[in-house]
C-alpha positions as CSV (number, residue, x, y, z in Angstrom):
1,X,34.7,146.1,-30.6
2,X,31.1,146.0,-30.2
3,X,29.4,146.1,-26.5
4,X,26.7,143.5,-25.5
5,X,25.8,145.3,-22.7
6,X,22.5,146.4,-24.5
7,X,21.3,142.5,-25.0
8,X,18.3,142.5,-23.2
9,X,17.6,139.2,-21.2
10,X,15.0,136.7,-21.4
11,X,13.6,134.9,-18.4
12,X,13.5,131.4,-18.3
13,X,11.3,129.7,-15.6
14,X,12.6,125.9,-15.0
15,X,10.1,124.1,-13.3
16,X,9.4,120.4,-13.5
17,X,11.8,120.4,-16.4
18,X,15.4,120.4,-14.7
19,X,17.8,119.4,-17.5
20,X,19.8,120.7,-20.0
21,X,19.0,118.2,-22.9
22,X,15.7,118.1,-24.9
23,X,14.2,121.3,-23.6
24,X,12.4,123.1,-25.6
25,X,11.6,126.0,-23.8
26,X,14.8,126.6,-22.5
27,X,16.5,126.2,-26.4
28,X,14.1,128.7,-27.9
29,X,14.5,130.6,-24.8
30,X,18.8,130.9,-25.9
31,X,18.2,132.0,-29.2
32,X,16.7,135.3,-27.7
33,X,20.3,135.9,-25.9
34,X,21.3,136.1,-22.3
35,X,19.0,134.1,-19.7
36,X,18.3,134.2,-16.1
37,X,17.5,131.2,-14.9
38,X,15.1,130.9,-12.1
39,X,13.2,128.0,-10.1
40,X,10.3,129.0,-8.1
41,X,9.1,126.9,-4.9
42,X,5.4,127.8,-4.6
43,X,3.8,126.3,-1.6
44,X,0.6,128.6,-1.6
45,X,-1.8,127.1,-4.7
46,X,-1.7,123.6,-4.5
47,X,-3.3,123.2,-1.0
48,X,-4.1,119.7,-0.8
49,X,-1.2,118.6,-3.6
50,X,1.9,120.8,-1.5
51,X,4.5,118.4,-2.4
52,X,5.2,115.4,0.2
53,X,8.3,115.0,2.1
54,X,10.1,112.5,-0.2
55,X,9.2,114.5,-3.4
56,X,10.3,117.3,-1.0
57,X,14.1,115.4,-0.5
58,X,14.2,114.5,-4.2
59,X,14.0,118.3,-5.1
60,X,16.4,119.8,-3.1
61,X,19.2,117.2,-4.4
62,X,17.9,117.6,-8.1
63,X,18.3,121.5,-7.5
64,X,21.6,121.4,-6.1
65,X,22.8,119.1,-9.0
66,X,21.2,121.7,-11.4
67,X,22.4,125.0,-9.9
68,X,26.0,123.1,-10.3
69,X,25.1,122.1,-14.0
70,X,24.5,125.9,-14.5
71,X,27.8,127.1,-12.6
72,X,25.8,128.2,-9.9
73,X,23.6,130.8,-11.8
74,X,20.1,129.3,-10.8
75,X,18.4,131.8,-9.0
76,X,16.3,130.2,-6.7
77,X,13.2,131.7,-4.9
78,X,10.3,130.3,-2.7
79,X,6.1,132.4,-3.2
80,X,3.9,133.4,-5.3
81,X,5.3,132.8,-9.2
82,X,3.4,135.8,-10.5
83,X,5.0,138.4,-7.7
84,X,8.0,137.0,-8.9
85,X,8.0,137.3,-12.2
86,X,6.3,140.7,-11.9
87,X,9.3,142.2,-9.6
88,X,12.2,141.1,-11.6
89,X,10.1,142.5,-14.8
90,X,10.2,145.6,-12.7
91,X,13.8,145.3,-11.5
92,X,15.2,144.3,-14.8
93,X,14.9,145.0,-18.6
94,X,13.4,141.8,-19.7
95,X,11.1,141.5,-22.5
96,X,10.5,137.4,-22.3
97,X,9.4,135.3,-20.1
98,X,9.4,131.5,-21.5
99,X,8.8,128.1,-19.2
100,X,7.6,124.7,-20.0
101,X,3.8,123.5,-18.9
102,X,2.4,121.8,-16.2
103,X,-0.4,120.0,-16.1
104,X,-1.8,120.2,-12.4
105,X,-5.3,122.0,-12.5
106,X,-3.8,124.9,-10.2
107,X,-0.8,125.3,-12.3
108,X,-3.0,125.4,-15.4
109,X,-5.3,128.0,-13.7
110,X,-2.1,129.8,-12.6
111,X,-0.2,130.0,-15.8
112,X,-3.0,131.3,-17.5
113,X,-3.5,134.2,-15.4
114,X,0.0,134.7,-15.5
115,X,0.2,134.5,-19.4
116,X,-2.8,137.4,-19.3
117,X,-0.8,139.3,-16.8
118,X,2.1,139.4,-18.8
119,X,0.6,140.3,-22.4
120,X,-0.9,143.5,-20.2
121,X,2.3,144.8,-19.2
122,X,3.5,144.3,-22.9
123,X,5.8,141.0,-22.2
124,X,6.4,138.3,-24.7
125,X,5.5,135.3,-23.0
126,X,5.4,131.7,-24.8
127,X,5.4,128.5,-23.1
128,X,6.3,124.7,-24.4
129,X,5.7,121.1,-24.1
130,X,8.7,119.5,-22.2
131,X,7.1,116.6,-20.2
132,X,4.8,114.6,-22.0
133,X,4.7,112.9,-25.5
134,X,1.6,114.2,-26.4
135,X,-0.4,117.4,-25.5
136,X,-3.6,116.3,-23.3
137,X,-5.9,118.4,-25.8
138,X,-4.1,116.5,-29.1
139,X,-4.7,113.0,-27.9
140,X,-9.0,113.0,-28.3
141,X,-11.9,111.6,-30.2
142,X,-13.3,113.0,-33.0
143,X,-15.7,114.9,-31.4
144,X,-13.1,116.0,-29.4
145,X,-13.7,114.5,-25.8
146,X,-11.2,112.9,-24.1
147,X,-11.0,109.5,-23.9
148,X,-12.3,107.2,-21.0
149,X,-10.6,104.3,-21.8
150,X,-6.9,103.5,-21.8
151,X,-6.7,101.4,-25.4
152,X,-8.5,103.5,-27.7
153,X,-6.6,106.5,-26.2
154,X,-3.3,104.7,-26.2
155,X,-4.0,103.6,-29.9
156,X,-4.9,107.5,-31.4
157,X,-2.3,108.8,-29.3
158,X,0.5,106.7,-31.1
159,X,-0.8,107.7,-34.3
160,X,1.0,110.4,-34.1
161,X,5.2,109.9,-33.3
162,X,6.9,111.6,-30.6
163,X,9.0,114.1,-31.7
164,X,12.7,113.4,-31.8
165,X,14.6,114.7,-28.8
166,X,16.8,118.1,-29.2
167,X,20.3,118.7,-28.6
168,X,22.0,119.9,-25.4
169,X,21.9,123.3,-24.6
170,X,25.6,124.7,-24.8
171,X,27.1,128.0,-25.0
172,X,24.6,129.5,-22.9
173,X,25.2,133.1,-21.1
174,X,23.0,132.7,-17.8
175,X,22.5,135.9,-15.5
176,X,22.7,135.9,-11.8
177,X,19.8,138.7,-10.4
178,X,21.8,140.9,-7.7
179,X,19.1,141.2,-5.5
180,X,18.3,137.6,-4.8
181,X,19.5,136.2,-1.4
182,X,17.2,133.3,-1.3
183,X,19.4,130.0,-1.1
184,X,18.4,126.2,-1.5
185,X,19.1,126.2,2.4
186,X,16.1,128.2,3.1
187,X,13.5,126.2,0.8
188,X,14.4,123.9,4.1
189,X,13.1,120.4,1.3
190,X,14.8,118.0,3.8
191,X,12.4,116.4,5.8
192,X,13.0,116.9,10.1
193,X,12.8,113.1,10.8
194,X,15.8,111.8,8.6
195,X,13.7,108.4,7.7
196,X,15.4,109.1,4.4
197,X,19.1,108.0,4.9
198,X,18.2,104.6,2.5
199,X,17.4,107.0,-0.5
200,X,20.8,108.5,-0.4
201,X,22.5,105.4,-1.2
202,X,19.8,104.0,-3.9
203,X,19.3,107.0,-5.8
204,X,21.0,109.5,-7.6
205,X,19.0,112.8,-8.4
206,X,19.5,114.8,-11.3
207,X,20.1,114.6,-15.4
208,X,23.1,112.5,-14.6
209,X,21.7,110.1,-13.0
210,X,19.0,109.7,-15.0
211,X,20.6,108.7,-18.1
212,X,23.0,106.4,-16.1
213,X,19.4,104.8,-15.0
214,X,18.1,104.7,-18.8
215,X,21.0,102.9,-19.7
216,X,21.6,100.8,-17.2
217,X,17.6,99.6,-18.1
218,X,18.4,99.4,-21.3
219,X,21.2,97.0,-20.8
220,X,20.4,94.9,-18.2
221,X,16.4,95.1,-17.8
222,X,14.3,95.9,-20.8
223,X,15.0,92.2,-22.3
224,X,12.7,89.9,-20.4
225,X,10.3,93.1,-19.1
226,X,7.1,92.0,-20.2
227,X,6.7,88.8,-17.6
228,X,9.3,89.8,-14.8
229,X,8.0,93.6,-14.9
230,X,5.8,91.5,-12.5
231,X,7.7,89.9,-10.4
232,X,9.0,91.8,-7.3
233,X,11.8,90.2,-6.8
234,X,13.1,90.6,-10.4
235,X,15.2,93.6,-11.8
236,X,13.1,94.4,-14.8
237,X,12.2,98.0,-13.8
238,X,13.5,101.1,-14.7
239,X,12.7,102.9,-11.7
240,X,12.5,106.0,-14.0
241,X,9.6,107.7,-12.8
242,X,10.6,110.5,-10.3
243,X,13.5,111.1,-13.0
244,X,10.5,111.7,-15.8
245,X,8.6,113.7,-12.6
246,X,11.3,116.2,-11.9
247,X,12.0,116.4,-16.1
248,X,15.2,115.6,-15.4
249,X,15.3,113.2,-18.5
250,X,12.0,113.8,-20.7
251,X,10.3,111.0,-22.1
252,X,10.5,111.8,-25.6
253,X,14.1,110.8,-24.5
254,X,13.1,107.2,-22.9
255,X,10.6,106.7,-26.3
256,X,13.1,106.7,-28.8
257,X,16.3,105.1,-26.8
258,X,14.0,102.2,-26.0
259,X,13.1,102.1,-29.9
260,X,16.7,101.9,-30.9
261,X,17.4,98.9,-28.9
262,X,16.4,96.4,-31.4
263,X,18.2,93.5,-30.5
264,X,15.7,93.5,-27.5
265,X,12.4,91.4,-28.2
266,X,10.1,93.5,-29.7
267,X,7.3,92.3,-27.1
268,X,9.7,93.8,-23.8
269,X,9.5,97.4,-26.0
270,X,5.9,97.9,-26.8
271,X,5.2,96.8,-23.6
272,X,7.4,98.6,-21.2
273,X,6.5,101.5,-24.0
274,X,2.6,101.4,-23.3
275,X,3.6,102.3,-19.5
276,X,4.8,105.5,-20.6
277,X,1.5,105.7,-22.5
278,X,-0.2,104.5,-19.0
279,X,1.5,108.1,-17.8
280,X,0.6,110.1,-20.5
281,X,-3.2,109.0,-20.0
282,X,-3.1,109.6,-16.5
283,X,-2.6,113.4,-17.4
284,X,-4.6,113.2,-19.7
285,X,-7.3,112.4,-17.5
286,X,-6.2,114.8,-15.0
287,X,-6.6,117.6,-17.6
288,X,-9.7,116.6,-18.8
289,X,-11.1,116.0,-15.5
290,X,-9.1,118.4,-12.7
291,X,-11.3,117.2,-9.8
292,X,-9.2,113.8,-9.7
293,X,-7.8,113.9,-7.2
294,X,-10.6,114.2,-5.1
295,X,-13.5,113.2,-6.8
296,X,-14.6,109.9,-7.7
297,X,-14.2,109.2,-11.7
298,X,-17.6,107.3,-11.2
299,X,-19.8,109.1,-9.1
300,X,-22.0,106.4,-7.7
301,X,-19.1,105.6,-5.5
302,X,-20.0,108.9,-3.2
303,X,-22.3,106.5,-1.6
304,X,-20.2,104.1,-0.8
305,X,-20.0,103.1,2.7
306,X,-16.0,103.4,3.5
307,X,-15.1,102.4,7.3
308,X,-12.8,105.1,9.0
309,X,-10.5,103.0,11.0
310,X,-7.3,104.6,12.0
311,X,-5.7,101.4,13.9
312,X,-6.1,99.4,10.5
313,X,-4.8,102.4,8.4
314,X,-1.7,103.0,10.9
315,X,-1.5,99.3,10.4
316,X,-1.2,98.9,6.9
317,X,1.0,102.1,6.3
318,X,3.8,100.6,8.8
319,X,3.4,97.2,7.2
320,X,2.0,95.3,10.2
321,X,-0.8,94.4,8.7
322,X,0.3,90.4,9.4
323,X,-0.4,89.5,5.0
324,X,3.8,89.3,4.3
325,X,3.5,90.5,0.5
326,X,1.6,93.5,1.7
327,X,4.0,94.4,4.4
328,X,7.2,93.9,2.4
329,X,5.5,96.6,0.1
330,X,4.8,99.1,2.4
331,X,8.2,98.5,4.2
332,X,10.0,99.0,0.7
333,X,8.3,102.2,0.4
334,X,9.5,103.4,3.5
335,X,12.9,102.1,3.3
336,X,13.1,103.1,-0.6
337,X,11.1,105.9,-1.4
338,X,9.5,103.6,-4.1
339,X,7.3,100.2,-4.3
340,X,7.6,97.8,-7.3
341,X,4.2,98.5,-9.8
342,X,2.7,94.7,-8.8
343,X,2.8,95.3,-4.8
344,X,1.0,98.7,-5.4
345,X,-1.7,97.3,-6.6
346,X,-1.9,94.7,-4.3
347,X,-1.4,97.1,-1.3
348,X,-4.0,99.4,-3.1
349,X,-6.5,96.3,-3.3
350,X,-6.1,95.5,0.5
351,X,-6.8,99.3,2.1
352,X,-9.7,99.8,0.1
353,X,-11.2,96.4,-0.2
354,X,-10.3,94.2,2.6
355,X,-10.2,97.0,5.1
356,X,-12.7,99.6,3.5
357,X,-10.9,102.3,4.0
358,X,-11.0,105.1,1.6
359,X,-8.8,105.0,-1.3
360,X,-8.0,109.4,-0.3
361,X,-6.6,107.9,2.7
362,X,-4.0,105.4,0.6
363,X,-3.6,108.1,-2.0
364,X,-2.2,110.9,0.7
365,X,0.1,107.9,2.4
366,X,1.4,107.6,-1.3
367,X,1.6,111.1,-1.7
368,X,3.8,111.7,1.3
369,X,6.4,108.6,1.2
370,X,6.6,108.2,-2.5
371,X,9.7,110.1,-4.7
372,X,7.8,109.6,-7.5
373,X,4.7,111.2,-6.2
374,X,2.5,112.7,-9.1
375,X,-1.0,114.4,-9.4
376,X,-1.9,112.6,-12.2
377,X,-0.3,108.9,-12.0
378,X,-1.2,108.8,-7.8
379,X,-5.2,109.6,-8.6
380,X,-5.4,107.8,-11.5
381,X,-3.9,104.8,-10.4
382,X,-5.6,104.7,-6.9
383,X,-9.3,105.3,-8.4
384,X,-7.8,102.5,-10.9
385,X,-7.9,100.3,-8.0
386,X,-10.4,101.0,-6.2
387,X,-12.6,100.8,-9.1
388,X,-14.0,103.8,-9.0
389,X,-11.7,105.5,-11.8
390,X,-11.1,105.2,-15.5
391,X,-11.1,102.4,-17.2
392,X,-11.0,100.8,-13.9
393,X,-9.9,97.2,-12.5
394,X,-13.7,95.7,-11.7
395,X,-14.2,96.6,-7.9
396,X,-15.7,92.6,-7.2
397,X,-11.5,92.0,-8.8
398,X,-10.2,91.7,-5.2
399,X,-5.9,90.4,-5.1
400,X,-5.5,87.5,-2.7
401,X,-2.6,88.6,-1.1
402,X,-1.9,85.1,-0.3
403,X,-1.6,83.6,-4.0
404,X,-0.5,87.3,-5.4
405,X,3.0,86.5,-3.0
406,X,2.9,82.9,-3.8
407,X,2.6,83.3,-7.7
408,X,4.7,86.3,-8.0
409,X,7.0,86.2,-5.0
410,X,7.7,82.1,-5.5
411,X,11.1,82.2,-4.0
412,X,10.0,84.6,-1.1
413,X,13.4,86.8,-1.9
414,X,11.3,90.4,-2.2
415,X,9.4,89.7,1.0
416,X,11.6,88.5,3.4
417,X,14.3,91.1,1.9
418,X,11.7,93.2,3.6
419,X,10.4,91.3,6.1
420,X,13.8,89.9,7.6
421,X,11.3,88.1,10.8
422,X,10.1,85.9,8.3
423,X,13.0,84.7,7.1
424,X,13.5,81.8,8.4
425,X,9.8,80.7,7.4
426,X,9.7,77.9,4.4
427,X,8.2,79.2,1.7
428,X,5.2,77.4,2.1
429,X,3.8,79.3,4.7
430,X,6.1,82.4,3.7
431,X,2.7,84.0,2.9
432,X,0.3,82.6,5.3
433,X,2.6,82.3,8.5
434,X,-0.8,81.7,10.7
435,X,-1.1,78.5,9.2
436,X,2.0,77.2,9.8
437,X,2.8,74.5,12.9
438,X,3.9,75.8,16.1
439,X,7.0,73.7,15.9
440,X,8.0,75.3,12.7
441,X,7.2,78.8,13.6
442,X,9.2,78.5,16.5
443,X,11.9,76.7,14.8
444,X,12.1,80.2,12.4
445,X,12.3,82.3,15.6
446,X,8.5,83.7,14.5
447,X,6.1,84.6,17.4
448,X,2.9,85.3,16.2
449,X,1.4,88.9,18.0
450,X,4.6,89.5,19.4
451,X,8.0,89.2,16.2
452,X,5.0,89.5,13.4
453,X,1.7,90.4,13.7
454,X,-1.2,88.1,13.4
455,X,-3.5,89.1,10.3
456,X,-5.5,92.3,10.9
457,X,-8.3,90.8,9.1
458,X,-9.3,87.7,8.2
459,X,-9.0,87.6,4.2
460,X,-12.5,85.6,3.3
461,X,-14.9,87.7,5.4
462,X,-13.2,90.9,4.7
463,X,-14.2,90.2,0.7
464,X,-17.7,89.3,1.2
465,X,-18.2,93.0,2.9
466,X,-16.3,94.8,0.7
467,X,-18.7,92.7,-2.3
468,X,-22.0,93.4,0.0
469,X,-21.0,97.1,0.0
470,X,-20.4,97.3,-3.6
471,X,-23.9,95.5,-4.4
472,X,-25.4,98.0,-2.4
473,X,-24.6,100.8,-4.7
């Protein structure tokens, strides 16, 4: 009988790729024989972008789901990826190192240092495209710019198809390294305050529960998700995102299972389709451009004059800012870990237009509280907003959050879900509770200043400044 105790191994890097199905890396990675799987936790590089303490909570259950999918042979381990790699090169005969890209500037900058390091010490190193549908650098103009503009990109882009998604991984011999001791434990990813018991129940981490997600959407939501995408208190949302962050489903995956369903209006799948191409041109600007982030898209909004005010911001991220719609958002994101696309915006609008503050400010709150927190969709979206981005909303386009609960909260479900001291409001002063007679206020049990807040500025005023700032750049 032949001996494979002479197979070398090949290391395989996971990263934000965690699942067995579609992976390319980790496919072409088997062919080459035994693998040891390992997950690094690097918390040096990013600086500014160290991840936030519900992205933090997401990982260590999508970890611990993984390391079970692998029988327990992830090795984990928490530094610097390139002392990593480098020891266990040293410690062990391994002649590969494969992973799947990232596209944060610092992991760019990282891996390509990495990839030089390795072809020194005589390493075969090759790396894949798990996460997006198109490569930033495929997805250009002619003259080979990137695009500034979501349409034209989103049009050239689809030119060409997403690739079909690949089969399970199965059969696969994974190594444990002896040397390891490092356990999920002492990555300590679960935040000190537990504010996140409400996740536990809503979510599920991991490749399992993000196909029972998919298909649950694909049932029950994607008919209808054109119009009631925009309606907060509708179900028509996928609620995919920190699934497609973590790569625990990919979205080459999502593309083609929401193609098959073609019993569902054709209108519902381009459109919930062009969101995923709203993602992929987010990192596409975040490639082109890696100062996003921090850096205005447009730069003659360095001049603009922002108001630091840290009793409105502490406000507005507790939802007590005393506009309904806006506080029902912020509360949801606290309570949930996510906020429906709609509110965003019109939270994003109010911070940096009503109250002046600086959309960095709105960004990091984001950052923090939000499971699906991501470099490229969280600037994107916010410089979106505040105008100052891509393709950006017009900064004099200011949401009323007044008629933007009226029109797409009608009912009032989503915001006094939220906000249960308004419940008893009627709904037509649901959204303007200020103007509603004292009789009826105190007949719903409401007490301006002291059960809800009185507004913490007054909606008509706060627009002219924000418009007499703008005209001044």
């Amino acid at each position: 009988m032949q001996s494979t105790h002479h197979v070398v191994p090949s290391l395989f890097w996971f990263r934000q790729d965690l699942r067995l199905a579609d992976n390319p890396g980790l496919l072409e990675a088997q062919r080459a024989g035994p693998l040891m799987a390992i997950y690094i936790f690097e918390e040096e590089d990013p600086g500014a972008l160290s991840m936030g303490s519900a992205s933090r909570w997401w990982l260590h259950q999508s970890l611990e789901k993984f390391n079970a999918a692998l029988d327990g042979k992830l090795n984990i381990y928490s530094g610097n990826a390139e002392k990593i790699i480098t020891g266990l090169l040293e410690a062990q005969p391994i002649e590969a190192v494969y992973w799947n890209r990232c596209y944060e500037p610092w992991r760019v900058k990282n891996d390509a240092v990495l990839k030089k390091h390795l072809h020194t010490l005589g390493v075969t190193c090759k790396s894949y495209n798990a996460s997006l549908l198109w490569e930033p650098w495929e997805a250009v103009k002619s003259d080979q710019t990137p695009y500034r503009v979501f349409t034209p990109f989103y049009r050239q882009a689809s030119l060409q198809k997403p690739r079909s998604p690949l089969p399970r991984l199965s059969g696969a011999c994974f190594l444990k390294d002896p040397n390891n001791k490092t356990t999920l434990a002492d990555l300590k990813l679960i935040p000190q305050i537990p504010w996140y018991r409400g996740f536990e129940t809503a979510w599920e981490a991991g490749e399992r529960g993000a196909q029972k997600k998919l298909q649950h959407f694909l049932e029950h939501e994607l008919t209808g998700y054109k119009e009631g995408r925009n309606f907060p208190g509708k179900k028509n949302v996928s609620h995919l995102s920190p699934h497609l962050h973590f790569g625990e489903i990919s979205p080459q995956q999502v593309w083609h299972a929401v193609h098959q369903q073609e019993h569902v209006p054709l209108e519902d799948r381009a459109h919930f389709l062009s969101e995923l191409g709203w993602r992929e041109f987010s990192y596409s600007l975040l490639y082109h451009f890696p100062e996003l982030p921090w850096k205005n898209f447009q730069p003659k909004f360095d001049h603009f004059p922002w108001k630091d005010n840290n009793v409105l911001l502490r406000a507005w991220e507790q939802g007590q800012t005393g506009y309904p719609i806006v506080d029902a958002g912020m509360r949801e994101l606290w309570q949930t870990g996510t906020m429906h696309n709609r509110v965003r915006m019109i939270v994003a609008s109010f911070l940096v237009k009503n109250l002046l503050i600086h959309w960095h400010h709105g960004a990091a709150w984001f950052w923090d509280t939000l499971l699906d927190a991501d470099a490229a969709n969280n600037s994107a979206s916010w410089q979106w907003v505040a105008g100052c981005g891509a393709d950006a909303a017009p900064y004099f386009r200011i949401f009323n959050p007044i008629l933007q609960g009226e029109k797409f909260d009608p009912e009032g479900d989503y915001t006094r879900r939220f906000v249960p001291e308004l419940t008893a409001i009627p709904k037509k002063f649901l959204f303007r509770p200020w103007e509603a007679p004292r009789e009826v206020l105190a007949q719903a049990n409401v007490t301006l200043g002291t059960t809800y807040p009185h507004p913490i500025v007054e909606l008509a005023s706060s627009r002219d400044k924000a418009l007499e700032a703008y005209h001044q750049l």
